[in-house]
N, C-alpha and C positions, 0 to 999 in steps of 0.2 A: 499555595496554589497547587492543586493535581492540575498536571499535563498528560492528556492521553495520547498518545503518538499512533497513527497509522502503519500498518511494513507494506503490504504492497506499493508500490507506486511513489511512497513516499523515502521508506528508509531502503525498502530491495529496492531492484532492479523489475518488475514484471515486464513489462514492454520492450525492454531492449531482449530481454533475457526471448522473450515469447520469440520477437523478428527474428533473431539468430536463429532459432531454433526452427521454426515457418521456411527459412531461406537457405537451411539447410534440408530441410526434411523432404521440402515440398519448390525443389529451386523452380521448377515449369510451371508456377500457379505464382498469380501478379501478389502482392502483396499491400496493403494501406502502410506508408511511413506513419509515424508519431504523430508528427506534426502536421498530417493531413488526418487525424483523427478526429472526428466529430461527436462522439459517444464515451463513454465511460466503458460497457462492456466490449472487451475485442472482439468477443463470439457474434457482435449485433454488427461489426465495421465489416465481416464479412459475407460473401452469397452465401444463403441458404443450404448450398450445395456442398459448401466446405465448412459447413456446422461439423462434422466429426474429428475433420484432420485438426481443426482450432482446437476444440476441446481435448481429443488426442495429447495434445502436447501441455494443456496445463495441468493436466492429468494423468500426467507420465512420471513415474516412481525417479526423483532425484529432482524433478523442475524447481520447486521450490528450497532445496538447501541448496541449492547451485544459482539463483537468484544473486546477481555480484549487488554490492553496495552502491547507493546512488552516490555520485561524487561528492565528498562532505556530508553527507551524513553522519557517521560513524564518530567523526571528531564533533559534529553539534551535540551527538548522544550524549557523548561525553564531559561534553563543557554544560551542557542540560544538569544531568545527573550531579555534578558535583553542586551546583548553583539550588537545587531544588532535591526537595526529599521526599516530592510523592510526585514521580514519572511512570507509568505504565504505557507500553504497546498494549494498543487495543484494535484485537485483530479479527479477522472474522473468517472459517472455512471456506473455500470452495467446495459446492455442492455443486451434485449429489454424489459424488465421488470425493470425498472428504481424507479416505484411509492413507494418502501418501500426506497433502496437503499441512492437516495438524500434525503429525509427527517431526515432516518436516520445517515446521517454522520454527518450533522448538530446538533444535537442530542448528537452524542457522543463527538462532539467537545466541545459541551456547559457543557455537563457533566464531562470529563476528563480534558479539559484545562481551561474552563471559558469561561466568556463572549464575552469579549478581544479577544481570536480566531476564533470567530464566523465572526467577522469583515473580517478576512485574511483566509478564505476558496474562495479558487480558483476551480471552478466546470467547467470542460472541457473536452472533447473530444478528444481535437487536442491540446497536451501539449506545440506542437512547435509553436503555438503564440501566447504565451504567454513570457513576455519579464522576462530577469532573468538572474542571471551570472550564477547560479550553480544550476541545479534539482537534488535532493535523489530524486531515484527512482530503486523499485527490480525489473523492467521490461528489460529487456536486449538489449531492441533494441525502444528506442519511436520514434516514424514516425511520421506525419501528414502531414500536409499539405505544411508547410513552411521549409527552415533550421533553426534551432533553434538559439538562440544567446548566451544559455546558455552550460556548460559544466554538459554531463548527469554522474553522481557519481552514480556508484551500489552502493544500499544498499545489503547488501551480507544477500544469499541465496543459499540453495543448488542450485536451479534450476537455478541458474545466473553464478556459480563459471565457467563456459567457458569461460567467457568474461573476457581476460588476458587484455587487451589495454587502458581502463579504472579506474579510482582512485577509490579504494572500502572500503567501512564505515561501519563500527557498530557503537552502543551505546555506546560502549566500547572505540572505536580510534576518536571517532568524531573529537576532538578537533587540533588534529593532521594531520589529513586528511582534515580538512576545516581551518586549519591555526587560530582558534579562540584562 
């Protein structure tokens, strides 16, 4: 079996890592929690008006290698990786300010998992061609270009819990939900 694993959302932190940062940066502007998330992108959960200060911060040199790990994560990578011997993170830039973004997830790969996963970072745009049986991913809908060959598995999120049709995983059921 290839496992393609997601990092925002699913093995970082981006959402908490983002509110810290909004409720330091910006404490006199209201903020959306998590769990009253309705969307996928943060930049769409907020007005118009605070389209810069959002972006501002996901695009701030260090956001992404300072992303802390979602709880359990890091021990499922690793109980993953010894169980199976084609896992790759399959991750995708933030655009169109990309120059902190990629350097940094490589970064925190080398930092939070080792060397070893530096190897199996998959950096892509277009998840659908990339070949794989199963992608985690909290995106609720991946598109590109191709049909995929893979089956897409929410990583559960508020902003994804719509999506009834789909097999949905935590850190918590992993092992049950990918049959490991």
């Amino acid at each position: 079996m290839r496992l393609l694993i997601d990092m925002d959302g699913v093995i970082a932190d981006f959402e908490g890592e983002f509110l810290r940062r909004w409720k330091t940066g910006h404490p006199e502007k209201e903020f959306v929690p998590l769990d009253e998330r309705k969307g996928f992108y943060v930049r769409e959960q907020y007005p118009s008006e605070y389209s810069e200060f959002v972006q501002e911060i996901y695009h701030s040199p260090g956001f992404y290698q300072n992303l802390p790990p979602i709880p359990g994560a890091l021990e499922a990578l690793t109980e993953i990786k010894n169980s199976l011997n084609n896992v790759f993170l399959c991750t995708s830039p933030m655009l169109p300010k990309y120059e902190n973004c990629v350097l940094e997830k490589f970064h925190w790969v080398y930092e939070h998992l080792g060397a070893d996963w530096v190897n199996n970072i998959i950096l892509t745009r277009d998840k659908t061609i990339v070949k794989g049986d199963i992608l985690i991913d909290d995106k609720p809908d991946v598109k590109g270009s191709s049909d995929p060959e893979w089956e897409h598995v929410i990583y559960d999120q508020p902003y994804n819990r719509n999506i009834k049709e789909k097999r949905r995983l935590t850190w918590r059921n992993w092992k049950e939900v990918l049959n490991i």
